[in-house]
C-alpha positions as CSV (number, residue, x, y, z in Angstrom):
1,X,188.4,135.7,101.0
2,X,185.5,136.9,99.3
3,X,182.4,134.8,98.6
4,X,180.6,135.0,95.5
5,X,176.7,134.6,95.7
6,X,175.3,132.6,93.0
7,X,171.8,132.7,91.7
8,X,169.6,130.8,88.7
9,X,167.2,132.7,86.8
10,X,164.3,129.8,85.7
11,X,161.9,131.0,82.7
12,X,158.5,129.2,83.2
13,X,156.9,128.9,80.4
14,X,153.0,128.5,80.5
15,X,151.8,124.9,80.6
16,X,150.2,123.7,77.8
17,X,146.8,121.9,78.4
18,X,145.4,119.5,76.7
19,X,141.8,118.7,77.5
20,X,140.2,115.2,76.4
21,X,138.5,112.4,77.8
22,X,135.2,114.6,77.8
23,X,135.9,117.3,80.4
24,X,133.2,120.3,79.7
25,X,134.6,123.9,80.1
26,X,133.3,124.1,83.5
27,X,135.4,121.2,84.5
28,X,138.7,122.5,82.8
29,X,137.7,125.8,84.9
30,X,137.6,124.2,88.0
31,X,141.1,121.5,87.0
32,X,142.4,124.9,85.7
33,X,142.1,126.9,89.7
34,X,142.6,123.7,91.3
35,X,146.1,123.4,90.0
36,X,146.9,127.1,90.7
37,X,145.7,126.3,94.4
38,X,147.7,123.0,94.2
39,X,150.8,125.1,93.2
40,X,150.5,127.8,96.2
41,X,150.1,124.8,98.6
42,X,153.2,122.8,97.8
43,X,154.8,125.9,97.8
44,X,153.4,126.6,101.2
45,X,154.4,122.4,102.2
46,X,158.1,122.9,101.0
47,X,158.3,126.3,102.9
48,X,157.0,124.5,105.9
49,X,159.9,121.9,106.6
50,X,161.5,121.9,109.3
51,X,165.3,124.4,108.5
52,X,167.2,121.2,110.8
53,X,166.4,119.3,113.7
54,X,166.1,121.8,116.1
55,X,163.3,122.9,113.9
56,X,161.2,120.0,113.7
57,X,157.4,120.1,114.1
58,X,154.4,118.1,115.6
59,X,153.1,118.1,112.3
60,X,156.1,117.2,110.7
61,X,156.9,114.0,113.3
62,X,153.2,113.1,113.1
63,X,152.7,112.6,109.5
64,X,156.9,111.5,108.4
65,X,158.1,110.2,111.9
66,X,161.2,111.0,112.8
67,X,163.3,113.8,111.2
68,X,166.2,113.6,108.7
69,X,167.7,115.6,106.6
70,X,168.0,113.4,103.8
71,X,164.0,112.7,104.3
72,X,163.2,116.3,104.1
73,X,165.3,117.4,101.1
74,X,163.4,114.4,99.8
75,X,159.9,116.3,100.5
76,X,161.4,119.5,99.5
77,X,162.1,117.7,96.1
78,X,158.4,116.4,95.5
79,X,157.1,119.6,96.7
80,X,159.3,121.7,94.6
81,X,158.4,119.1,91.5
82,X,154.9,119.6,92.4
83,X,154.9,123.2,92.2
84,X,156.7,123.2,88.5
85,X,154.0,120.5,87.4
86,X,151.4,123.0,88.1
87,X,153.4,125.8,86.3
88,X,154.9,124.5,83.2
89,X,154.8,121.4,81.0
90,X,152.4,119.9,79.0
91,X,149.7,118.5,81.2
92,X,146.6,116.1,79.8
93,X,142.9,116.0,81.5
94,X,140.9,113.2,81.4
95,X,137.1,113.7,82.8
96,X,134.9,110.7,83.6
97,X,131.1,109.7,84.9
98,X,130.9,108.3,88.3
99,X,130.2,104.9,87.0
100,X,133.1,104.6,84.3
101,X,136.7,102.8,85.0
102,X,138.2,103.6,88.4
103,X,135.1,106.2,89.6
104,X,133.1,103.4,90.6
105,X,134.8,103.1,93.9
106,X,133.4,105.8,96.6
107,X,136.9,106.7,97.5
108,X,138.6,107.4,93.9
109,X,138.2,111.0,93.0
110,X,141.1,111.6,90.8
111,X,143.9,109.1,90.1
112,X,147.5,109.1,87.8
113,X,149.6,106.2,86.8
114,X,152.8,107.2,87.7
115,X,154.9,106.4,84.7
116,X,152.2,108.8,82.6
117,X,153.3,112.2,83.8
118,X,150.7,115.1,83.3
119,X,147.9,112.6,82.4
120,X,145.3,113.3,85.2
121,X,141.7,111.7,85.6
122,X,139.2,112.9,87.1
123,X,135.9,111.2,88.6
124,X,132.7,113.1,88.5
125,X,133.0,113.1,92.0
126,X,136.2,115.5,92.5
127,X,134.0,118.1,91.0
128,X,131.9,117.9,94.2
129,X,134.8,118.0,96.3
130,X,135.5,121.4,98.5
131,X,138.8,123.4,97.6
132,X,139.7,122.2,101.1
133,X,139.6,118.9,100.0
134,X,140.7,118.6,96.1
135,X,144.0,120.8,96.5
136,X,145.6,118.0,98.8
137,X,144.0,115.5,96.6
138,X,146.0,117.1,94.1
139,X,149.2,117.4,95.8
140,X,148.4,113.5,96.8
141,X,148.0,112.6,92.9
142,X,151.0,114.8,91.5
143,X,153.4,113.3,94.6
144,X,152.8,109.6,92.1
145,X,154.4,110.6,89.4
146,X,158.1,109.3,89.3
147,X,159.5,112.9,88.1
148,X,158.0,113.8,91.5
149,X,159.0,111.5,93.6
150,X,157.2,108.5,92.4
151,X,154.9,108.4,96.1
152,X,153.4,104.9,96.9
153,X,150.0,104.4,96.7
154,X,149.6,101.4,99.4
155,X,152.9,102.2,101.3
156,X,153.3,99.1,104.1
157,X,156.0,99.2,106.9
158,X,158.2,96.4,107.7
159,X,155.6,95.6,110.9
160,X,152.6,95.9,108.7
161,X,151.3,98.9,109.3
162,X,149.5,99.9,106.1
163,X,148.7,103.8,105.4
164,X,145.4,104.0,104.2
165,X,143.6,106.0,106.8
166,X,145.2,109.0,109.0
167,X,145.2,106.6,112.1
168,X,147.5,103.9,110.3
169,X,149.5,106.7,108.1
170,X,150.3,107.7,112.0
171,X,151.3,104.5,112.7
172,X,153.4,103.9,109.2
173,X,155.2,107.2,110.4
174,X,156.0,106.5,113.8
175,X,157.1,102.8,112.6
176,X,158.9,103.7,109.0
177,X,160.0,107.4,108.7
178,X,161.7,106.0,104.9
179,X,158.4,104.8,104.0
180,X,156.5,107.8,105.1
181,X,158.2,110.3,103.1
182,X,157.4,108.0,100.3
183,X,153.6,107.4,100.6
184,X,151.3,109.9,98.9
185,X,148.6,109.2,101.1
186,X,150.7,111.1,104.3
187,X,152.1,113.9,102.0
188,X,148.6,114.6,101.5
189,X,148.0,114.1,105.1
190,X,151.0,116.7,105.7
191,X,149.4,119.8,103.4
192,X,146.0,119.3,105.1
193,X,147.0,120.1,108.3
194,X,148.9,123.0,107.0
């Protein structure tokens, strides 16, 4: 019996930007290499999954608990997702002063509504963010958007451990591996200690 390989050819078109909510060219710059960096490192994230359980990491049990293969084709979906909503698509900016709307909270940087995909705001304060630091910021925000996943902001297990710090995303992990793989905060976790 022969086997027949299979294989899909996927034309990416160029995403198509548009820039409002008063974000100067140097910002669109930055938003612009940001998202290419965003791209590589979901790329890198999805790459990084463990094959099976014999191929499960410290990184990957810390941050999504215990391993299943349903879980990680999950985060191989938001990853892959990610990566095309850096690539294609039509994707909208939205640049803001420190002390307008969301950006007057010292831990907002950038935030999405998750049924708005593409539309992404930025606070003053991203801008002064390290590449270390705004690429899984990124992958955080695009994981909310419900073609990507739909990630939970404020993810809460069953016994009430809330993920909002790496300490209780550890915690969330080790108590809700559903949850986990469903909580932006430790996907971003995830791609930092890549």
């Amino acid at each position: 019996m022969k086997k027949c390989g299979y294989f899909f050819l996927a034309i990416v078109f160029p995403p198509t930007i548009l820039h409002a909510g008063d974000c100067d060219a140097t910002q669109i710059a930055e938003i612009d290499l940001a998202m290419g960096r965003t791209g590589v490192l979901a790329d890198q994230a999805r790459v990084s999954l463990p094959t099976d359980s014999g191929a499960v990491t410290a990184g990957y049990t810390k941050w999504f608990g215990a391993y299943s293969d349903a879980r990680r084709d999950h985060l191989r979906f938001v990853f892959s997702q990610i990566k095309v909503t850096t690539t294609a698509g039509t994707r909208e900016y939205f640049c803001y002063h420190d002390s307008e709307s969301y950006c007057t909270s010292p831990y907002t940087d950038a935030w999405v509504e998750n049924d708005q995909p593409y539309k992404i705001h930025f606070c003053a304060s991203f801008f002064q963010l390290s590449t270390v630091d705004q690429d899984p910021l990124m992958i955080h925000e695009l994981s909310h958007f419900l073609e990507n996943g739909g990630a939970d902001a404020s993810a809460t297990s069953a016994d009430g451990h809330h993920c909002s710090n790496a300490n209780s995303c550890e915690m969330l992990a080790g108590s809700d591996p559903e949850k986990s793989v469903r909580a932006a905060n430790l996907i971003e976790f995830y791609v930092r200690d890549l």
